[in-house]
C-alpha positions as CSV (number, residue, x, y, z in Angstrom):
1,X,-22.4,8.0,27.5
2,X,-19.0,7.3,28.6
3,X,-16.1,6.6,25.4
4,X,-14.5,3.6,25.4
5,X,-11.0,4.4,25.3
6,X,-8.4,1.5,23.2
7,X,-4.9,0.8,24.2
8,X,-2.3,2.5,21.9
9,X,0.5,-0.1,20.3
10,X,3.2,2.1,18.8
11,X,1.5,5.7,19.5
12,X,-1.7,5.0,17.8
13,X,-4.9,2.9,19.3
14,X,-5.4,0.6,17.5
15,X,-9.3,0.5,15.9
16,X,-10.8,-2.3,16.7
17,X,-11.3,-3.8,13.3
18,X,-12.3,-6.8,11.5
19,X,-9.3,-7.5,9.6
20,X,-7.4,-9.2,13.1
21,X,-9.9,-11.5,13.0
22,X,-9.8,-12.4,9.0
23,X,-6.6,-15.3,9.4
24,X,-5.4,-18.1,6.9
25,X,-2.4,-19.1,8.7
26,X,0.8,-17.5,10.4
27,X,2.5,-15.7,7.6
28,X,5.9,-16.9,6.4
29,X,8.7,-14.4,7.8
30,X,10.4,-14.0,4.7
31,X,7.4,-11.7,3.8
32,X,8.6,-9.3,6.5
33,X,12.0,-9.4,5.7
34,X,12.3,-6.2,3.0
35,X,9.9,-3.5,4.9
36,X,10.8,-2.1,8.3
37,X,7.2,-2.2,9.5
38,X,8.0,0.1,12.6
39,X,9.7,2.6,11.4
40,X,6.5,2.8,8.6
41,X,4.0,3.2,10.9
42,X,5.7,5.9,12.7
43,X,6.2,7.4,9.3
44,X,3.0,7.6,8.3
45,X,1.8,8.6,11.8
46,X,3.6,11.5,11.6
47,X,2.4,12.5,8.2
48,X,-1.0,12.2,9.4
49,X,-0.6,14.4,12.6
50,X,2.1,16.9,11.9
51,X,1.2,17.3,8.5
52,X,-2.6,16.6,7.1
53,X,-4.4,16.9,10.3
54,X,-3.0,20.4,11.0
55,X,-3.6,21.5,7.5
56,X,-7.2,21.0,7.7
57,X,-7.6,22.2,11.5
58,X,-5.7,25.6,10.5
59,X,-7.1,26.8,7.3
60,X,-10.8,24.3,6.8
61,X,-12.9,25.9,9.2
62,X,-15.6,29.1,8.0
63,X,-15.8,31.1,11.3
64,X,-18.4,33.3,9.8
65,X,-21.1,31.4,7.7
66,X,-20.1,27.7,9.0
67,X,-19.2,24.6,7.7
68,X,-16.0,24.2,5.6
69,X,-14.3,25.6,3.1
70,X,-13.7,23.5,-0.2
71,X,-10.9,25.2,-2.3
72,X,-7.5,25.3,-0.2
73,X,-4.4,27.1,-2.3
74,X,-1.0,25.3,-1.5
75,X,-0.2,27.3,1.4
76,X,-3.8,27.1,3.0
77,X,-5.3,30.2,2.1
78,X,-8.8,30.2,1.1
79,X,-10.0,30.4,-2.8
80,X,-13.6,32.0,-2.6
81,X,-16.2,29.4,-4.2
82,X,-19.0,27.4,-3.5
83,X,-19.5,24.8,-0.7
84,X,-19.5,20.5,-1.7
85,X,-22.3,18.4,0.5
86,X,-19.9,15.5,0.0
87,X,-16.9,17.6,1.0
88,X,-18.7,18.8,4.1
89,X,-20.0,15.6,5.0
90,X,-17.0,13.9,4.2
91,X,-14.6,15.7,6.5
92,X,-17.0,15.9,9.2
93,X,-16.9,12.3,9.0
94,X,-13.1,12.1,9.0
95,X,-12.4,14.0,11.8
96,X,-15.3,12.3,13.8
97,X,-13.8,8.9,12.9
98,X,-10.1,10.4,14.4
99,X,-11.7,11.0,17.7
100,X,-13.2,7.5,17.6
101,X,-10.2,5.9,16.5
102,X,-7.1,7.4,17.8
103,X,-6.8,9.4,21.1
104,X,-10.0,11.2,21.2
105,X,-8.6,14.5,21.0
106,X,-11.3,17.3,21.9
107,X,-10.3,19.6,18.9
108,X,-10.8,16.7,16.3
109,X,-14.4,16.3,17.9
110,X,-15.0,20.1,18.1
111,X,-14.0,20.1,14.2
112,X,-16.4,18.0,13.2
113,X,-19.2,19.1,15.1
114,X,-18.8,22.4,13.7
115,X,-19.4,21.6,10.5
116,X,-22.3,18.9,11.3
117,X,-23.8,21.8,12.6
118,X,-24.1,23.6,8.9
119,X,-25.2,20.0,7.4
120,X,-27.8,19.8,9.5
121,X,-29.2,23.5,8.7
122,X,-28.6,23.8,5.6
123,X,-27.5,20.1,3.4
124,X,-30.8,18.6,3.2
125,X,-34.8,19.2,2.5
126,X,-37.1,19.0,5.2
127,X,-37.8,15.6,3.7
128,X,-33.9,14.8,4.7
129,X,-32.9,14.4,1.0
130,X,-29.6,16.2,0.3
131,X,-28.8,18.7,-1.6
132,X,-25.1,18.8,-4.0
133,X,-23.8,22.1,-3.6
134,X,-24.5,25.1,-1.7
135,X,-23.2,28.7,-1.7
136,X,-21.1,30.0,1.0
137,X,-23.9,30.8,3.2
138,X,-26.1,27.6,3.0
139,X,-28.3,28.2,0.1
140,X,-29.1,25.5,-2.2
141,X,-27.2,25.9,-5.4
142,X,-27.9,22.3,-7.1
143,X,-29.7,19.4,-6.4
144,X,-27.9,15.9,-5.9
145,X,-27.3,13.7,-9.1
146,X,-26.8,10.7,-7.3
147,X,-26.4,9.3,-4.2
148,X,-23.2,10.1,-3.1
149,X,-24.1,13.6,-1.2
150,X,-26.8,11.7,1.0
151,X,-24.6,8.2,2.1
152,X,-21.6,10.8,2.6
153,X,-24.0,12.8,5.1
154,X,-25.7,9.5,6.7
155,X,-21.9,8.2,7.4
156,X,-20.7,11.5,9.4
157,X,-24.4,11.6,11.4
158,X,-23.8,8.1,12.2
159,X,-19.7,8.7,13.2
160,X,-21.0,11.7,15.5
161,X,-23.4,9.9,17.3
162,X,-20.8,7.2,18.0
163,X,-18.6,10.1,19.0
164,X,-20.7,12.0,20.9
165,X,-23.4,9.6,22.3
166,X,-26.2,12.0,20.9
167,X,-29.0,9.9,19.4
168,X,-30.5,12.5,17.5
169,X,-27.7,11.8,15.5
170,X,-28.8,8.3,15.3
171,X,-32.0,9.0,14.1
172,X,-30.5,11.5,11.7
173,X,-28.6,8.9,10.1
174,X,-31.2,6.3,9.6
175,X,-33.6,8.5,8.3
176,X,-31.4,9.6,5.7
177,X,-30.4,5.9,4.7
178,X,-33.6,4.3,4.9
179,X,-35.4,5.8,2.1
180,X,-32.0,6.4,0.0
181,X,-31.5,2.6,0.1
182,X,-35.4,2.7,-1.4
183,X,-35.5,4.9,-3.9
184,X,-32.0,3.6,-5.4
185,X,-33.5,0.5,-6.0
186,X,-36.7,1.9,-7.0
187,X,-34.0,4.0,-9.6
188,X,-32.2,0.5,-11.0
189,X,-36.0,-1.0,-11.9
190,X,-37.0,2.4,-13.5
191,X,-33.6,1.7,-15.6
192,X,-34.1,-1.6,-17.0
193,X,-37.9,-0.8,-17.3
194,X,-36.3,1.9,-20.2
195,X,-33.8,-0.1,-22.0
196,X,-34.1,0.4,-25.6
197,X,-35.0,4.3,-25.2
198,X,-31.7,6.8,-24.3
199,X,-28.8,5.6,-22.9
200,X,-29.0,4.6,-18.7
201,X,-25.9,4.5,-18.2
202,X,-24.7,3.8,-14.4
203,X,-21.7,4.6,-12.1
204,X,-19.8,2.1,-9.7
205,X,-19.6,5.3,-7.4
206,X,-22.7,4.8,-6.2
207,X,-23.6,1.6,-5.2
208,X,-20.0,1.8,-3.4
209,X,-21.0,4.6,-1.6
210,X,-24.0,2.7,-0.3
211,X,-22.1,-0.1,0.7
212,X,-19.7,2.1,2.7
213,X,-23.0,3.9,4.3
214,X,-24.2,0.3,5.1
215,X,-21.1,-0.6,7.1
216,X,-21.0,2.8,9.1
217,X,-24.5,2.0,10.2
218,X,-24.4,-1.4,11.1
219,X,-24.4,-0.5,14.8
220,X,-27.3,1.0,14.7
221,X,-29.5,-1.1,11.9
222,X,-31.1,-4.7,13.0
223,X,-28.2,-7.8,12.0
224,X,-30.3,-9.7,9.8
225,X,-31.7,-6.4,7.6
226,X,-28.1,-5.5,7.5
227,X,-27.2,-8.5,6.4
228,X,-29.5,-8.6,3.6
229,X,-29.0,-5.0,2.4
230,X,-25.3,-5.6,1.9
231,X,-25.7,-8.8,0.0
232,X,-27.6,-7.2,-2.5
233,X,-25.1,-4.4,-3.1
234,X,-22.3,-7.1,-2.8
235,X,-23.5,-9.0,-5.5
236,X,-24.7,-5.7,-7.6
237,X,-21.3,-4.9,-7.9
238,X,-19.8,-8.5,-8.3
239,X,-22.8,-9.7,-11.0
240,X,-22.8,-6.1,-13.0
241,X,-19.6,-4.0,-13.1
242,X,-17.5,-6.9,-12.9
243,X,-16.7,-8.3,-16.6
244,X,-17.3,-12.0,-16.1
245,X,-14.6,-12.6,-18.7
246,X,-11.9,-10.7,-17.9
247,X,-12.9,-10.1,-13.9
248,X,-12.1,-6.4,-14.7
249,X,-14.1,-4.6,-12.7
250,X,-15.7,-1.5,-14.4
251,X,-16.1,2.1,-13.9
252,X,-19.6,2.9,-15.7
253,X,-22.4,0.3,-17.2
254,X,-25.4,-0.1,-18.8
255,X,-28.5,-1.3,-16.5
256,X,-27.6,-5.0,-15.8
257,X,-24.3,-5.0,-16.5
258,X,-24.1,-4.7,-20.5
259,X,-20.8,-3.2,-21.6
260,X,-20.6,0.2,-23.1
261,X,-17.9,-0.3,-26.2
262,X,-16.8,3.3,-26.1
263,X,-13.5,5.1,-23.8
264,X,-16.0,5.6,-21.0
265,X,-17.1,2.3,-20.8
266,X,-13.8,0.5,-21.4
267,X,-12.2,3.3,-18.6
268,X,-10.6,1.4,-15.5
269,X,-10.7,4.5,-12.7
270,X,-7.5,3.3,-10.7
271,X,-8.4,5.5,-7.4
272,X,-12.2,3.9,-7.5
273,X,-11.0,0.3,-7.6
274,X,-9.0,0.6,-5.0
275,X,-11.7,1.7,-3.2
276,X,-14.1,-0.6,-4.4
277,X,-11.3,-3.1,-3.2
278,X,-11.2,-1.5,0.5
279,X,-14.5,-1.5,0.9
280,X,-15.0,-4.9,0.0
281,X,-12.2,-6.5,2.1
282,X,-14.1,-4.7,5.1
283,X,-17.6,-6.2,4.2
284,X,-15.9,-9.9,4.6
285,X,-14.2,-8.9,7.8
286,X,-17.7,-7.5,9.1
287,X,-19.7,-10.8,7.8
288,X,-17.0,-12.7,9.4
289,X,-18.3,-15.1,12.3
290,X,-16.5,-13.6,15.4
291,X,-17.2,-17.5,17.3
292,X,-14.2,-19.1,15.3
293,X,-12.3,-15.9,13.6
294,X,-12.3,-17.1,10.5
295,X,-14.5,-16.4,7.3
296,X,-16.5,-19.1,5.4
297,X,-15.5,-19.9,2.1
298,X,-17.6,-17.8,0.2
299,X,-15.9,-14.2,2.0
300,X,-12.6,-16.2,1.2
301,X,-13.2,-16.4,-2.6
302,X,-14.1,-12.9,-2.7
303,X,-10.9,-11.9,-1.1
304,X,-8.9,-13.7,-3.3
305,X,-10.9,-12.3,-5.6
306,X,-10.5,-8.7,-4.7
307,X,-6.5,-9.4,-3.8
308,X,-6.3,-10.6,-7.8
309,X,-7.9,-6.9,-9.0
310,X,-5.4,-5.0,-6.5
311,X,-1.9,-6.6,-8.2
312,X,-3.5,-6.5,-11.2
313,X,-4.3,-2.8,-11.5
314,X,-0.9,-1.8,-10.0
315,X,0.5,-3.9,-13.0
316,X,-1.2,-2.2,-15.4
317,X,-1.4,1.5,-13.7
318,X,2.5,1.9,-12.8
319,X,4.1,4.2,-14.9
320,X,7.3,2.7,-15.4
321,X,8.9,5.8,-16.8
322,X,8.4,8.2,-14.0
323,X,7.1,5.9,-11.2
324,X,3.3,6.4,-9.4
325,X,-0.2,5.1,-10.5
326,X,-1.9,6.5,-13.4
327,X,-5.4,7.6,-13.1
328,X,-7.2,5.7,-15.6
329,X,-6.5,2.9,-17.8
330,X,-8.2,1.2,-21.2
331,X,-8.9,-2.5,-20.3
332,X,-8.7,-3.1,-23.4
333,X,-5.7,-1.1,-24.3
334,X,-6.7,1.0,-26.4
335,X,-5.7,4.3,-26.6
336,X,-6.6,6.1,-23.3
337,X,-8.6,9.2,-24.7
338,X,-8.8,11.3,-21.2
339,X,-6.0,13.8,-21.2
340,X,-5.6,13.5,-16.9
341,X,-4.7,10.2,-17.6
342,X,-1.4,10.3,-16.4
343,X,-1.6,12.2,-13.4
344,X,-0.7,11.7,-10.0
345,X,-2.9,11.9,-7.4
346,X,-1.9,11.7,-3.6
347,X,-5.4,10.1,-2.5
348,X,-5.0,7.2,-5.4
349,X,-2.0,6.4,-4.0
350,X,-2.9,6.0,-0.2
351,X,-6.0,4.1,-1.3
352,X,-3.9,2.1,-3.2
353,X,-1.3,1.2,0.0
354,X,-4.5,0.8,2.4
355,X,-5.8,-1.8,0.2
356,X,-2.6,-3.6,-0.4
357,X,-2.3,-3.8,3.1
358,X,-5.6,-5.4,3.9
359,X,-5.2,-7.9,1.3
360,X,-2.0,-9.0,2.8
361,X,-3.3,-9.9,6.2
362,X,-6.8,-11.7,4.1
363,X,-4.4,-13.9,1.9
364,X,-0.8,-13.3,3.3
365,X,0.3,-12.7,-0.6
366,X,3.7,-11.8,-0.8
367,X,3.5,-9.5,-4.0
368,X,1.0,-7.5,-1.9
369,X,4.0,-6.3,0.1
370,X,6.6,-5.6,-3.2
371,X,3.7,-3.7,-4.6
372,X,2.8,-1.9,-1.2
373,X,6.9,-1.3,-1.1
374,X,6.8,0.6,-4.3
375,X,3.8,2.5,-3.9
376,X,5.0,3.5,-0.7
377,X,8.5,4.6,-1.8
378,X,6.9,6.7,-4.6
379,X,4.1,8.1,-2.2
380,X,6.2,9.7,0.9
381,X,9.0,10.6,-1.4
382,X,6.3,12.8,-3.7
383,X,3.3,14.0,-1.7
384,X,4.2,15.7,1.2
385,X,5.0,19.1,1.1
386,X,8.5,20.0,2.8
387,X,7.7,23.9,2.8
388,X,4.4,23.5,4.9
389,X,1.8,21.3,6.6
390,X,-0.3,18.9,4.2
391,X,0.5,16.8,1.1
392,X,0.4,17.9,-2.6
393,X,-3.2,17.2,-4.3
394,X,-1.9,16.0,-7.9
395,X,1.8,16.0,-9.3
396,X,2.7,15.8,-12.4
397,X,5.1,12.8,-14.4
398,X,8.3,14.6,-13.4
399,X,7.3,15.2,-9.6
400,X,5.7,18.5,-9.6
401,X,3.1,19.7,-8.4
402,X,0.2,20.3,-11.3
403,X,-2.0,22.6,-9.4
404,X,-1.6,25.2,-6.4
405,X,-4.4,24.1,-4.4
406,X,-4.2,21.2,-1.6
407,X,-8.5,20.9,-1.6
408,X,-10.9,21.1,-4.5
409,X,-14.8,19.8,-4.8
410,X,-13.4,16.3,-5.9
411,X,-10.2,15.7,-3.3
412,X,-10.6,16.9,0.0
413,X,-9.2,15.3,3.7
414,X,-11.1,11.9,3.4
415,X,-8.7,9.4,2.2
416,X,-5.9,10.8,3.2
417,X,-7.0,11.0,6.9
418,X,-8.8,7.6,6.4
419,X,-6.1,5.7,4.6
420,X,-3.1,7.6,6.5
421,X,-4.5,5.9,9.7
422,X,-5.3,2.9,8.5
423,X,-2.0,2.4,6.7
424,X,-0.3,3.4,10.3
425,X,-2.3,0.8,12.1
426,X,-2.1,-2.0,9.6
427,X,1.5,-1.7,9.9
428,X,1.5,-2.2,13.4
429,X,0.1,-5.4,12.9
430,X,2.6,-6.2,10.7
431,X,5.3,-5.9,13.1
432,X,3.4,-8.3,15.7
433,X,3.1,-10.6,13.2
434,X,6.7,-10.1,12.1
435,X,7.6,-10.8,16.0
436,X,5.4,-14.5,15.6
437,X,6.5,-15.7,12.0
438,X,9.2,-18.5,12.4
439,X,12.9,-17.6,11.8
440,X,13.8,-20.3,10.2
441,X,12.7,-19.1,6.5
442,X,14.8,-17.1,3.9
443,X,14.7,-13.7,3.6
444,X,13.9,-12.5,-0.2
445,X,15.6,-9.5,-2.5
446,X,13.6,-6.1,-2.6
447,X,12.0,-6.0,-6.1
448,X,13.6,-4.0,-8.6
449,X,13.0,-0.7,-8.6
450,X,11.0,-0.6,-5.5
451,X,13.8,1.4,-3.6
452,X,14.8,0.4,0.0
453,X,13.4,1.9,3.4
């Protein structure tokens, strides 16, 4: 099948997403006036392809059993240990994605396909239902918990077929999704069914990695079943983890939405909103009607929606003392019990900037710019390493690094590849629309404290 190949705009093609099409209106130009949009996007194109990409192509890749390995030390030297399904199937989906959406380079498709090739020996049952964790050679180790391990695998089947043309890839991916999407609903009845016995207690993780496995495979599922599959997770999230009375939107619940009064319950995970956030904003570009360009009022609310939750949390997650997001926070502010609370972590922050960005071009809010500002300032001036290729995993309040590893079971190469690209991009667009707002309004002050670029 012959690739499609996109135009680049400022060194990187530009993905062909839904967000261009998502408009309420030129935006004013005083919104442009603080951030040089260029010289960002050039920024963070280099920090994606002289400094993450070539971390994970140098040190990822097991030449002897397959597949990747998991636990990177600081300088890229391996830290024996078991291999992640999610982590596997997560970075082959990353580096597929690359080759889709930038310029196609053969060692970013080679990548991937190297370690699809140990996911589809050894990540699933014969019955294609994934496994959590395997030992270095392929053997099962655990059985999956949740979903997460088989939407993670679906996705990067799904991104190599698109890749490479292959339909067994195709079929790979639907026959992992189909009966996932049937036995997690078959999973929520069983839980209300038992309320009144133990505890069911359910994870936003979940139905947001189904969601993001729904929009992967939308090329290759019929419109209307799409359509209908995505509502119902839309509104699962929206009608259960979101607190109708505060509009917080929550980390774990009980089975139809209860609230658990305890720190778990009243937890706010900062990196999982803003991903929540992400994923939403690109479910209202994909629903959009591509006839007119513009969304109905119903996507429209929920953007606004999902813009109020992003300025929100970076209200309530910036540490004013030493800068950067926190991890978690008590929406009811309490006492936050977790003792990680206050760490830094580099994908938090990149989802964070990714999902500013999109809400910007849904709602043209100028606070999502001040915020993205600061974020950003804090971000590039923290996370990458200036010794060697890649970006530091988790600092500390002063700026330090907190650990001497760059990849661990829970934080591997998938946002940072992800967001790094879409950040880069989304700035482009920035900087045409900075070239069409009218001149003739005032420019504003940076924010205090947010630094200058």
């Amino acid at each position: 099948m012959q690739k499609r190949r996109l135009p680049k705009v400022g060194g990187v093609k530009q993905k062909k997403i839904c967000i261009n099409r998502l408009n309420f209106g030129k935006p004013p130009s005083y919104l442009y006036n603080v951030l040089d949009f260029q010289k960002l996007s050039a920024l963070y194109q280099q920090a994606l392809l002289r400094q993450v990409v070539p971390f994970w192509l140098k040190n990822s890749r097991d030449m002897k059993c397959g597949g990747y390995f998991d636990l990177l030390s600081t300088t890229g030297e391996v830290i024996e240990g078991d291999k992640f399904v999610t982590q596997q199937a997560q970075q082959v989906w990353a580096f597929a994605w690359l080759y889709n959406n930038l310029d196609g380079q053969p060692a970013w498709l080679e990548h991937a396909q190297h370690g699809a090739a140990f996911l589809y020996q050894f990540a699933h049952t014969d019955t294609l239902t994934c496994y959590a964790q395997l030992d270095r050679r392929g053997r099962p180790v655990a059985a999956a918990t949740d979903v997460t391990p088989d939407c993670s695998t679906a996705m990067a089947y799904a991104q190599l077929h698109q890749a490479t043309g292959n339909d067994e890839w195709a079929m790979l991916a639907k026959q992992l999704a189909t009966p996932l999407l049937r036995r997690w609903e078959e999973t929520r009845i069983q839980q209300i069914e038992q309320l009144g016995a133990f505890r069911q207690i359910r994870h936003l993780s979940e139905p947001i990695a189904l969601l993001k496995m729904l929009l992967e495979m939308q090329p290759l599922v019929e419109e209307e079943h799409w359509k209908q599959q995505a509502e119902v997770l839309v509104q699962e999230i929206l009608n259960e983890f979101v607190d109708k009375r505060t509009d917080v939107l929550r980390e774990y619940v009980l089975p139809e939405g209860s609230f658990i009064n305890t720190p778990e319950g009243r937890r706010i995970n900062v990196g999982l909103t803003f991903q929540t956030a992400s994923c939403l904003l690109d479910f209202c570009a994909e629903t959009t009607p591509s006839r007119t360009g513009l969304i109905g009022n119903k996507q429209r609310k929920l953007a606004m929606q999902v813009v109020q939750w992003c300025l929100r949390l970076c209200a309530q997650s910036w540490d004013e003392l030493g800068g950067g997001l926190n991890q978690f926070i008590d929406f009811k502010q309490q006492p936050v019990l977790f003792p990680d609370w206050q760490q830094k972590w580099a994908w938090i922050h990149v989802e964070a900037l990714a999902a500013l960005l999109k809400c910007h071009f849904y709602t043209r809010q100028s606070e999502c710019l001040t915020w993205f500002k600061r974020i950003n300032d804090y971000t590039l001036h923290h996370f990458p390493d200036p010794k060697q290729t890649g970006w530091h995993l988790v600092i500390d309040q002063h700026g330090q690094p907190l650990i001497n590893v760059k990849s661990i079971p829970s934080a591997g190469c998938y946002s940072l590849i992800r967001c790094l690209t879409e950040i880069a991009q989304l700035l482009t667009k920035c900087e045409q629309a900075q070239l069409k707002a009218p001149a003739r309004f005032p420019k504003v002050v940076p924010a205090v404290g947010s630094g200058s670029v």
